[in-house]
N, CA, C and O atoms as a Tinker XYZ file with bonds, in Angstrom:
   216  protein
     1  N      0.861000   -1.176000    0.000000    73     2
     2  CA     0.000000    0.000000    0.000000    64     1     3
     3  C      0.904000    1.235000    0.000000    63     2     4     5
     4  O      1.893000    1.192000    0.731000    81     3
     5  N      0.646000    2.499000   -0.847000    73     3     6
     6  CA     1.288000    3.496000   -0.854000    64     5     7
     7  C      1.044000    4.075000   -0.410000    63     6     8     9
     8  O     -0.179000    4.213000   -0.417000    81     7
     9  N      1.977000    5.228000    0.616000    73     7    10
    10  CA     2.104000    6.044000    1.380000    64     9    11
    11  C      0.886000    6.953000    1.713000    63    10    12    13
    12  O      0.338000    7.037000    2.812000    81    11
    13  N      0.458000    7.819000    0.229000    73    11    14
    14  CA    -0.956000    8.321000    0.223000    64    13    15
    15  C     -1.847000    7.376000   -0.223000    63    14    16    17
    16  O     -2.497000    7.962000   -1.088000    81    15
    17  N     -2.296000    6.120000   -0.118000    73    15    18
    18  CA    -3.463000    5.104000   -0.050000    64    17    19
    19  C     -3.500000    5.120000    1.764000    63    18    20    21
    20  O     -4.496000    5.278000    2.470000    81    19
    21  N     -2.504000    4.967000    2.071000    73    19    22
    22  CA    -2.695000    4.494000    3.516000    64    21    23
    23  C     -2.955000    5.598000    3.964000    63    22    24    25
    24  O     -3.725000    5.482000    4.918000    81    23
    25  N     -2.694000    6.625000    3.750000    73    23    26
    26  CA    -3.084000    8.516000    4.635000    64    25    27
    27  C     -4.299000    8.534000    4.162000    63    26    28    29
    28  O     -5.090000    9.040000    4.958000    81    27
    29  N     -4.927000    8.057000    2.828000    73    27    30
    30  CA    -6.150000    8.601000    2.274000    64    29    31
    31  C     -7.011000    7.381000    3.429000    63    30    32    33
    32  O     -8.061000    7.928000    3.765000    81    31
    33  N     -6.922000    6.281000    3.957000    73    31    34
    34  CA    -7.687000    5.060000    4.623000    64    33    35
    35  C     -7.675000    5.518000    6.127000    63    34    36    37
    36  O     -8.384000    5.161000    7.069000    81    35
    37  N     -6.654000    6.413000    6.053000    73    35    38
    38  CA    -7.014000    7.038000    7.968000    64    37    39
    39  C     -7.518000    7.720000    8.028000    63    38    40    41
    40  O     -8.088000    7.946000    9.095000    81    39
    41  N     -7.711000    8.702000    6.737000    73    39    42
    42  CA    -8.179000   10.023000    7.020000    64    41    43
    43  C     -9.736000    9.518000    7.290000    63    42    44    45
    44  O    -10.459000    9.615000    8.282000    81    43
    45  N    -10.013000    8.729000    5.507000    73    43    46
    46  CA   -11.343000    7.707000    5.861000    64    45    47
    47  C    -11.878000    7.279000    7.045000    63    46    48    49
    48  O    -13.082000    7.365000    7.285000    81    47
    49  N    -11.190000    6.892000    7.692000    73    47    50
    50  CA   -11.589000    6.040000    8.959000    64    49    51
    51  C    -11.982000    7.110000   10.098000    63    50    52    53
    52  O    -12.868000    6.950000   10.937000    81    51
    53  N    -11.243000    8.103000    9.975000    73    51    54
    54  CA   -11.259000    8.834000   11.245000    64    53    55
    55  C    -12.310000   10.175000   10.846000    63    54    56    57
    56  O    -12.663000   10.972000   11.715000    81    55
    57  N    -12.773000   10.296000    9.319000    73    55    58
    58  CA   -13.635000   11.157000    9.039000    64    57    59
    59  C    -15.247000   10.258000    9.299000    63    58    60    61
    60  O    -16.296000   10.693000    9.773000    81    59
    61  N    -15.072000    9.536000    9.025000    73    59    62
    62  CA   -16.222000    8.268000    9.535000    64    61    63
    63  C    -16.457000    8.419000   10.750000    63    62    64    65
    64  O    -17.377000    9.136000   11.143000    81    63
    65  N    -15.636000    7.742000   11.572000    73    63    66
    66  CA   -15.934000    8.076000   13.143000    64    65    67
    67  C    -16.291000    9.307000   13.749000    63    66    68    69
    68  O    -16.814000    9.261000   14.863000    81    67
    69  N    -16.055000   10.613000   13.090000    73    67    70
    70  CA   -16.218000   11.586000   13.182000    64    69    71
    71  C    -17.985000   11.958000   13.061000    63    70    72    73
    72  O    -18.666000   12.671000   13.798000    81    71
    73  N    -18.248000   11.437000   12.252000    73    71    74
    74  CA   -19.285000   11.950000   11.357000    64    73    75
    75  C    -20.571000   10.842000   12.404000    63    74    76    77
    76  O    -21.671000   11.227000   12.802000    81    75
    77  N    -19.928000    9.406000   12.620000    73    75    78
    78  CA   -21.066000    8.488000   13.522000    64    77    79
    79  C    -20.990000    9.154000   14.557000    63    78    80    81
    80  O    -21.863000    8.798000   15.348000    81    79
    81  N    -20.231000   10.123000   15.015000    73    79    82
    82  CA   -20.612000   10.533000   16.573000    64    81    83
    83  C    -20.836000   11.859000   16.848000    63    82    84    85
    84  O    -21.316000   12.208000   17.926000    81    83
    85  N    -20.545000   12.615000   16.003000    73    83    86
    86  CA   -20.753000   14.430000   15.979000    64    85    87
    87  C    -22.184000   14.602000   15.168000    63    86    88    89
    88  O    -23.050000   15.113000   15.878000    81    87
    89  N    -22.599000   14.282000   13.842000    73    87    90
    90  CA   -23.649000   14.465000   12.948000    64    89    91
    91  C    -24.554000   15.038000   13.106000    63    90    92    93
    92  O    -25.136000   15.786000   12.319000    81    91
    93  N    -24.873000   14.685000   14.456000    73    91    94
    94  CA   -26.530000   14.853000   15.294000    64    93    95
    95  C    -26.328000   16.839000   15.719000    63    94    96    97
    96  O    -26.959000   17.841000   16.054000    81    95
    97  N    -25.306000   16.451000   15.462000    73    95    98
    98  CA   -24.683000   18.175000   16.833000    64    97    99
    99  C    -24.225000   18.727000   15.627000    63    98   100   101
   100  O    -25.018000   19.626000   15.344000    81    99
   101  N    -23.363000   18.648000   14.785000    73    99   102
   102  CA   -23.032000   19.239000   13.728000    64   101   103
   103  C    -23.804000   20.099000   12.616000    63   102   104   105
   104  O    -23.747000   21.264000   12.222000    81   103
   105  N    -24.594000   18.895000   12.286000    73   103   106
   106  CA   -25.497000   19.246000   11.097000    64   105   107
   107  C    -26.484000   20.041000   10.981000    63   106   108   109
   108  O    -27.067000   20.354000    9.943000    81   107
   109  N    -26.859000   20.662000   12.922000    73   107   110
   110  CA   -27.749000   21.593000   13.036000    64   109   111
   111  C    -26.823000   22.319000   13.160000    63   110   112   113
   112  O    -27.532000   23.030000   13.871000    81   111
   113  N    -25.409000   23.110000   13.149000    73   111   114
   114  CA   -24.506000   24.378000   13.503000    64   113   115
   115  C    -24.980000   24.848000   12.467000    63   114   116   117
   116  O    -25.187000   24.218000   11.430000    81   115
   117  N    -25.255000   26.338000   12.722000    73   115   118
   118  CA   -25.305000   27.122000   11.752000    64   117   119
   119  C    -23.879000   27.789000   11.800000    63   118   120   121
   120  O    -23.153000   27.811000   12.794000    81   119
   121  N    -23.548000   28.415000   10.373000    73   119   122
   122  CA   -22.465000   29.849000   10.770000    64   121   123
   123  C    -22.517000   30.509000   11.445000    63   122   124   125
   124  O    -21.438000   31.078000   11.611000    81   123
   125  N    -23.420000   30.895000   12.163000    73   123   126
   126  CA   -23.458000   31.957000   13.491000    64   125   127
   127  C    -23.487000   31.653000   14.330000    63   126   128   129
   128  O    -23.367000   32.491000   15.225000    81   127
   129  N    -23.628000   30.542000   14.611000    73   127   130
   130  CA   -23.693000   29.350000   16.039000    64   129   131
   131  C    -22.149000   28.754000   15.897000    63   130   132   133
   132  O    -21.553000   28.560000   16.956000    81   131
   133  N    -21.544000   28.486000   14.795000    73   131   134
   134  CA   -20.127000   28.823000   14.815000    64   133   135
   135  C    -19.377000   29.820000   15.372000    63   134   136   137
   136  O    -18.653000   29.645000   16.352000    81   135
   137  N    -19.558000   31.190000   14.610000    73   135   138
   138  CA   -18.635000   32.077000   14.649000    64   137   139
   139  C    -19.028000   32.976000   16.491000    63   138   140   141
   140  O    -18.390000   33.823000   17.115000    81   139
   141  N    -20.761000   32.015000   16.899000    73   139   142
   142  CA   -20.620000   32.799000   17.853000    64   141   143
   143  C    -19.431000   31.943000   18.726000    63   142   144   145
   144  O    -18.484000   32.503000   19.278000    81   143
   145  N    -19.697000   30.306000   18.740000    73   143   146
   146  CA   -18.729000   29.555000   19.987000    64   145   147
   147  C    -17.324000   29.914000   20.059000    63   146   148   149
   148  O    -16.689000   29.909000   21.113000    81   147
   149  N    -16.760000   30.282000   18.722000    73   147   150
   150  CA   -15.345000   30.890000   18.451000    64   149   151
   151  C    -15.242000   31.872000   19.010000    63   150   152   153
   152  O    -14.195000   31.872000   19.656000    81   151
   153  N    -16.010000   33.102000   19.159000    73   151   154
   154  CA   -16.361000   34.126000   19.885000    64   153   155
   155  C    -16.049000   33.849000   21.540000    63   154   156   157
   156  O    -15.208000   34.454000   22.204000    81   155
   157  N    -16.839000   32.910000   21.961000    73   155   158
   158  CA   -16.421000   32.364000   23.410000    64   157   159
   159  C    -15.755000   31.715000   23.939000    63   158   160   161
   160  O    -15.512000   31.479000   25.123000    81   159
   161  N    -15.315000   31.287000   22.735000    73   159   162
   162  CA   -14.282000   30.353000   23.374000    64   161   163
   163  C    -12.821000   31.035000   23.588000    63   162   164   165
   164  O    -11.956000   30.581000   24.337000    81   163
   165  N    -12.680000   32.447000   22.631000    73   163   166
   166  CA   -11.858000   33.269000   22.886000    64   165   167
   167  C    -11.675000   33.654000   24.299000    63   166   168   169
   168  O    -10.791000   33.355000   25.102000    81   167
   169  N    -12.807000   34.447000   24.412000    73   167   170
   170  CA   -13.290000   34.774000   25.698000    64   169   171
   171  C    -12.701000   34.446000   26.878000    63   170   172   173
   172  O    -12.026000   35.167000   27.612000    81   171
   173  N    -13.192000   32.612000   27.083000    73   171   174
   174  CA   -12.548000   31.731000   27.858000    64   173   175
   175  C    -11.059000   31.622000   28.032000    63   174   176   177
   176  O    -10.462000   31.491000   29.101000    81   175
   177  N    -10.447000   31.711000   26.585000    73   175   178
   178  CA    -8.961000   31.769000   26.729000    64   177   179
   179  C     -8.758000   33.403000   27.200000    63   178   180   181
   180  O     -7.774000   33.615000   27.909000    81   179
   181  N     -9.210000   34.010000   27.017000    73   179   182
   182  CA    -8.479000   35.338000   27.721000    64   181   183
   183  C     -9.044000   35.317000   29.195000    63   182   184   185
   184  O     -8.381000   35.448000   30.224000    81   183
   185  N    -10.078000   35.171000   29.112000    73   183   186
   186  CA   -10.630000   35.117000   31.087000    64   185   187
   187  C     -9.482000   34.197000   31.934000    63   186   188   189
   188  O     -9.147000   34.500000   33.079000    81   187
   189  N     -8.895000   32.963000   31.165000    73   187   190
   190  CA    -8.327000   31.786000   31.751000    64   189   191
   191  C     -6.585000   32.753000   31.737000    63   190   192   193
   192  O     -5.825000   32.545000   32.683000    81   191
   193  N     -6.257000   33.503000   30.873000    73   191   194
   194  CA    -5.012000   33.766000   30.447000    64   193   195
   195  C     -4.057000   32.968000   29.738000    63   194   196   197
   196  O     -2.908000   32.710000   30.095000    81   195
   197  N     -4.698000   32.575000   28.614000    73   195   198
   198  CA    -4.279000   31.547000   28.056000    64   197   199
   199  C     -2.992000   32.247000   26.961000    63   198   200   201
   200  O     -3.109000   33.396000   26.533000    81   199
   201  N     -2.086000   31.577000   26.696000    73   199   202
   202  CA    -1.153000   32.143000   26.027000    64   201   203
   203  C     -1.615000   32.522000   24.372000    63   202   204   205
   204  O     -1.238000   33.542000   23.795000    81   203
   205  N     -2.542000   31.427000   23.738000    73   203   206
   206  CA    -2.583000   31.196000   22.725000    64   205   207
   207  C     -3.583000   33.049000   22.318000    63   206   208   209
   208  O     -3.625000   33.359000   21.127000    81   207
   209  N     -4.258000   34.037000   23.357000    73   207   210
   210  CA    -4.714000   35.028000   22.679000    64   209   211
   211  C     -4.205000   36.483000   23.199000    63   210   212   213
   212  O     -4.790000   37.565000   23.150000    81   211
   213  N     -2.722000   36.100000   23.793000    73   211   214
   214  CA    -1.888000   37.269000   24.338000    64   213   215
   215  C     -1.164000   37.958000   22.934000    63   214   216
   216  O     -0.420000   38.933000   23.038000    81   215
């Protein structure tokens, strides 16, 4: 098996598993129900002092 067959069969596998267990929660996100959690989750990292929004 070549290098990208075997990267393309994990990605497979792990976009699968992804999809049997998020779907339900996912597929109702809207973009604004996105861009709001990104919004808070900022938030959280600056309330926490997180390095990643200094």
């Amino acid at each position: 098996m070549s290098r990208d067959l075997a990267k393309q069969d994990v990605q497979a596998f792990w976009g699968s598993l992804y999809d049997s267990l998020y779907d339900d929660v996912d597929g109702g996100l809207t973009r604004e129900q996105m861009l709001a959690g990104i919004d808070d989750l900022e938030d959280m990292f600056r309330m926490r002092d997180y390095m990643t929004v200094r």
